[in-house]
Each structure stands twice: as C-alpha cells, then as structure tokens.
TIFIDO-132216 format. One record per residue (C-alpha): x, y, z. Coordinates in Angstrom, 1 decimal, m for minus. Layout:
BEGIN
      xx      yy      zz
       X       Y       Z
...
END
This chain:
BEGIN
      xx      yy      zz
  m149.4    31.6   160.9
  m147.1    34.9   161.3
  m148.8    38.0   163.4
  m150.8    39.8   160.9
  m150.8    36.9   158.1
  m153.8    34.8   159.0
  m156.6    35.6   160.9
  m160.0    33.1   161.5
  m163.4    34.6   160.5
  m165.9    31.4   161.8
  m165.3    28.1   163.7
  m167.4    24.8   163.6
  m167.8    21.8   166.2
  m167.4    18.9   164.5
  m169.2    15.5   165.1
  m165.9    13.8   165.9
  m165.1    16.5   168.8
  m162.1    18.4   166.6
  m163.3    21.6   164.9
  m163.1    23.5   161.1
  m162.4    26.7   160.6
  m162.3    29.4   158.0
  m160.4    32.4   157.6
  m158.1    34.2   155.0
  m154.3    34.3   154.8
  m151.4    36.7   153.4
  m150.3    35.6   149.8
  m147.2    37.5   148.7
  m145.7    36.2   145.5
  m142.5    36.9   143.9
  m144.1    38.9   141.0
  m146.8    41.2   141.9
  m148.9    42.7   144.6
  m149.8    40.5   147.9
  m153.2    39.5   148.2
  m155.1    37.2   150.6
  m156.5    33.2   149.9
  m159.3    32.0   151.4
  m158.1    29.7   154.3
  m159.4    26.9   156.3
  m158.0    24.4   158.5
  m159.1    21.2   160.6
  m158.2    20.6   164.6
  m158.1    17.5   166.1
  m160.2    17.1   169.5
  m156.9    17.6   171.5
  m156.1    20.9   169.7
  m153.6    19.4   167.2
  m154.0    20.6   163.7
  m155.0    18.2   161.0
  m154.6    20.4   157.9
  m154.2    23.7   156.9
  m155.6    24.2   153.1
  m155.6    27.6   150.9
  m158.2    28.6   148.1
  m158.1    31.0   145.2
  m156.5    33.3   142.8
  m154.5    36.3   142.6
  m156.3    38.7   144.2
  m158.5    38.6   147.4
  m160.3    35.8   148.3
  m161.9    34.6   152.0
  m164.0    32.9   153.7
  m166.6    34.0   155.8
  m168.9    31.3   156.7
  m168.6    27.5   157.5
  m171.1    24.9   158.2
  m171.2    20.8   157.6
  m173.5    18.6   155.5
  m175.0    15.4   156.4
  m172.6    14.2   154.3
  m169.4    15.5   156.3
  m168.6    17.7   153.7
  m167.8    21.4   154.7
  m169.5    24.1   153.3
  m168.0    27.8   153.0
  m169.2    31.1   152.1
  m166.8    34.0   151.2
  m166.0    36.6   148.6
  m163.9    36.7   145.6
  m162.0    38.8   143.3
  m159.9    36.5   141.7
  m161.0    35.1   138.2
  m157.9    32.8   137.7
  m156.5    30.0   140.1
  m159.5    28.0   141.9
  m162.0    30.6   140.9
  m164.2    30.1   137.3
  m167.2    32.0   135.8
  m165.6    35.2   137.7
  m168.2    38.5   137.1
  m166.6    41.1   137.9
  m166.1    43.6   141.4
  m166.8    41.0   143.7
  m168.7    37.8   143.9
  m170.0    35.7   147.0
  m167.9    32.3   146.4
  m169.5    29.0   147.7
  m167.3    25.9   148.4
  m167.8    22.5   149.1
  m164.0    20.9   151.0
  m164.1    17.1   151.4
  m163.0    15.9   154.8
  m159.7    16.1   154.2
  m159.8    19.1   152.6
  m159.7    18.7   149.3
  m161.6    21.4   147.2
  m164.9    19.7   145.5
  m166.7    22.3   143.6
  m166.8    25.4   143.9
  m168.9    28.4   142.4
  m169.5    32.1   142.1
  m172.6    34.0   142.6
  m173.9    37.6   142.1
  m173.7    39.7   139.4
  m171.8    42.7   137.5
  m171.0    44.5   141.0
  m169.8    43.9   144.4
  m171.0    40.7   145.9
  m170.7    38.5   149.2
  m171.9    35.4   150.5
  m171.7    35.4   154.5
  m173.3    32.4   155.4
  m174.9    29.1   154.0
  m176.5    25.8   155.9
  m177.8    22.3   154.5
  m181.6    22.6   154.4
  m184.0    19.7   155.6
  m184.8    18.5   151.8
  m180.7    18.6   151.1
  m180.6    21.1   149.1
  m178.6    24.4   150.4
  m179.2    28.1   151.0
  m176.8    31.1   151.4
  m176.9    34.8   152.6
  m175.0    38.0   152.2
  m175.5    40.3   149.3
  m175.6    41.2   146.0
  m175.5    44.4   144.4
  m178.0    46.3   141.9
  m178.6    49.4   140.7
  m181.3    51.5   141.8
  m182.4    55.2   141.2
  m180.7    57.5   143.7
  m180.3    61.3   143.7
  m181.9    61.3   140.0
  m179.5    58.6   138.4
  m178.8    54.9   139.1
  m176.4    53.8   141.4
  m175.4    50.2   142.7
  m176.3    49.2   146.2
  m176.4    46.7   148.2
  m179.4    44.4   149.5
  m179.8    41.4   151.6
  m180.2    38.0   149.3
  m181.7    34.6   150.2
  m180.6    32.2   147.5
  m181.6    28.4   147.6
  m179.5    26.0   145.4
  m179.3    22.3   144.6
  m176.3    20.7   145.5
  m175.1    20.7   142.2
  m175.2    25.0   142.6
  m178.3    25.5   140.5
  m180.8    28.1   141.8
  m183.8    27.1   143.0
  m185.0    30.5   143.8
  m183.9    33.8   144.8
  m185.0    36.7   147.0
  m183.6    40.0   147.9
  m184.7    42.0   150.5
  m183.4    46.1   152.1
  m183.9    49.3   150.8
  m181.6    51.9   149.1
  m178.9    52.4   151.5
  m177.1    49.3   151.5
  m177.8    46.1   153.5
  m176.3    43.0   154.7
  m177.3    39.6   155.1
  m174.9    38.1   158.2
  m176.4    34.8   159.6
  m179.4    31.8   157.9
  m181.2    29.7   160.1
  m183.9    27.0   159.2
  m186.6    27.1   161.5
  m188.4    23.5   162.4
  m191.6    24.6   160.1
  m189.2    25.0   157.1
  m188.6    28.7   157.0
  m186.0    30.8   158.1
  m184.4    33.5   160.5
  m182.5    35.8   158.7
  m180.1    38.0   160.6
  m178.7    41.6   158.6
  m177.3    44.6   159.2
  m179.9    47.1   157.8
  m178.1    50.8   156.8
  m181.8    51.8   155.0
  m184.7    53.5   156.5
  m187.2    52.1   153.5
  m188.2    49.4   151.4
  m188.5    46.6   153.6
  m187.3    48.3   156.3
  m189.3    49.5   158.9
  m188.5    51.1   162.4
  m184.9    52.1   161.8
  m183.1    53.6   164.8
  m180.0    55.3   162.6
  m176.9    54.8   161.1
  m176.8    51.1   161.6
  m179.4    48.3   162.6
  m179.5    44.6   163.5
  m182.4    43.6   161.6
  m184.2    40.6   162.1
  m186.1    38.7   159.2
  m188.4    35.6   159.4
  m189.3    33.9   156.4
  m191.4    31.5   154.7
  m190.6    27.8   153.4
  m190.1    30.1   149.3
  m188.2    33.0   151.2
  m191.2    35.5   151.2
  m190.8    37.5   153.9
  m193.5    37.6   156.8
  m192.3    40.2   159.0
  m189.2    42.1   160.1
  m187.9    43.9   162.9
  m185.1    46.4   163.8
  m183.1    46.7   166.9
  m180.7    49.0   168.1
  m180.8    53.2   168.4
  m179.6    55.8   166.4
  m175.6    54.3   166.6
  m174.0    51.0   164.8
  m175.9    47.9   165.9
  m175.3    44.5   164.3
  m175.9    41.1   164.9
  m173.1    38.8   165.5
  m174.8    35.6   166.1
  m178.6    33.5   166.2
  m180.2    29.9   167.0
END
C-alpha cells in the first residue's frame, strides 16, 4: 500500500512455503473521519501476493497476532472499536477481536472478547486437544488512590472452537499489564510472555518503569512461577519458543 497507509504487525510461514500476514490499513471514507481496518494478506513462495483482504467497521480495528490451525485456517488476534461492519456483540472502549480467515481469506467467524473497558487480544495458538487460547488484556477496575479505577491485567482465556470459554485467568497487579506472546509447552502448559508496568500482585522482582515478565503455567492456566527481567528502564519481550 501508499507510505504511511499499511503497515504489517506479525508474519507466518506457511506449510506450502508462501507466508500470511496481519496488519492494519488506512480507511478514509467519503463521509466521516478515517480510521484503520484490520488487514491481512497471503504471499506466494516466490514473493507474489495471493490476496490482500480487510476486516471491520468504522472505527479502528487491527490485527496483532496470527497463527494457523491444523485445519489451514488462520487465526488472528487484534483489537476493535468498531460495533458495526464485520464486528457484532461490540462492548464498549475496546475489545480483543478474534478471527478465523479460511484459506483464501474469506472471514469465518469472528468474535469479541473483554468487557466494559479497553481490551486487546495480542496473540492466540491451536492447543494440542484443538481447542484454542489467546492473550493480551482485559481491563477491570480496582481500588487505587481511595477510589476504583480501570486497569489493565494480563489474561489467559481458553475457548472452543466455536468461541465458548472454557476458562479464564488473569494475572498483574495494579499498574497495568500486558500479555504479548502464548506458547504451549510439550506437558500441556504454557509460557506466557508480558510486559509487566506493576511492582505487586503477581509481580515479583520488578526492576522499574517497564518489565519483560516471564510466566509459566499449568495445563488450567494457574500460574506456577514468574520472573522479571530487565532494570529500572523499558524492557519488553518481543518474541519466545
């Protein structure tokens, strides 16, 4: 696309050799403000593109995340704030948006997750037993400086493929935290990597300001330990295996 229209968040190797990707691009309409649709798009093995697709309403939407399914299905995690267009069951602020994109790139299902506030899905995988789990965050409110105020903390949410919940865990303190990257581990758990802005609650060992924070986690999401790493400047994680 144009300079400063489209940009790619996440790419995939695919089995065939080509690649998906996931992004966001400029929307401006004729009436009304611009805003951005989620984006993705599929490359051939020899770098030609295959398809180009957009997702959403009329505000922002993007993607954030992308994985495959045994299936060949794509799976995409991203936010939304549009509650018209390809989004439904919009709840307000922002909510983590999961996708399902056929081959081809035609949009599946789709569903939104999170609550009253600000939400985000960052990433999502297939687990083992074919069901699927995401991460980012949702927000709550919790008492600060005498009142309640939303913040953010780390979720873990497993689904059926259908979208129902299977269960749900969220992890952080009262400063604000973010899930980034999911990994299932060969015993059935999971890594969990966050950026960790709290120096409580779950969190222990925080250097300041910002932290990657490492979580490992149990076959239900129960958290067994967790670890910080960085100093008292912005650390974050940008990628695991």
């Amino acid at each position: 696309g144009p300079s400063g229209e489209t940009y790619i968040a996440t790419c995939l190797r695919l089995e065939d050799g080509g690649y998906a990707a996931i992004g966001g691009k400029a929307v401006h309409p004729e009436m009304g403000p611009a805003n951005i649709d989620l984006m993705a798009l599929r490359i051939t093995s020899e770098g030609n593109v295959d398809w180009v697709r957009t997702y959403g309403g009329s505000e922002y939407d993007v993607g954030i995340g992308i994985t495959g399914s045994s299936s060949g299905k794509l799976l995409v995690t991203g936010a939304t704030r549009s509650s018209d267009g390809d989004v439904t069951n919009y709840m307000g602020l922002g909510d983590g948006w999961l996708l399902e994109l056929a081959p081809n790139g035609d949009l599946l299902t789709q569903r939104t997750l999170g609550g009253e506030f600000d939400d985000q899905l960052s990433d999502g995988m297939q687990t083992s037993d074919g069901n699927i789990v995401v991460t980012g965050y949702y927000s709550y409110e919790l008492m600060s400086f005498g009142s309640l105020q939303p913040t953010t903390r780390v979720i873990v949410e497993k689904l059926t493929p259908n979208g129902q919940s299977i269960w749900r865990h969220d992890y952080g303190g009262t400063m604000g935290d973010y899930g980034w990257l999911i990994r299932q581990t060969p015993d059935g758990g999971y890594l969990l990597f966050a950026n960790a802005y709290s120096n409580n609650g779950d969190v222990t060992g925080f250097g300041g300001t910002v932290d990657a924070w490492l979580l490992r986690l149990d076959a239900q999401g129960e958290l067994l330990w967790q670890r910080t790493f960085g100093g008292w400047e912005m650390d974050g994680p940008s990628d695991i295996q």
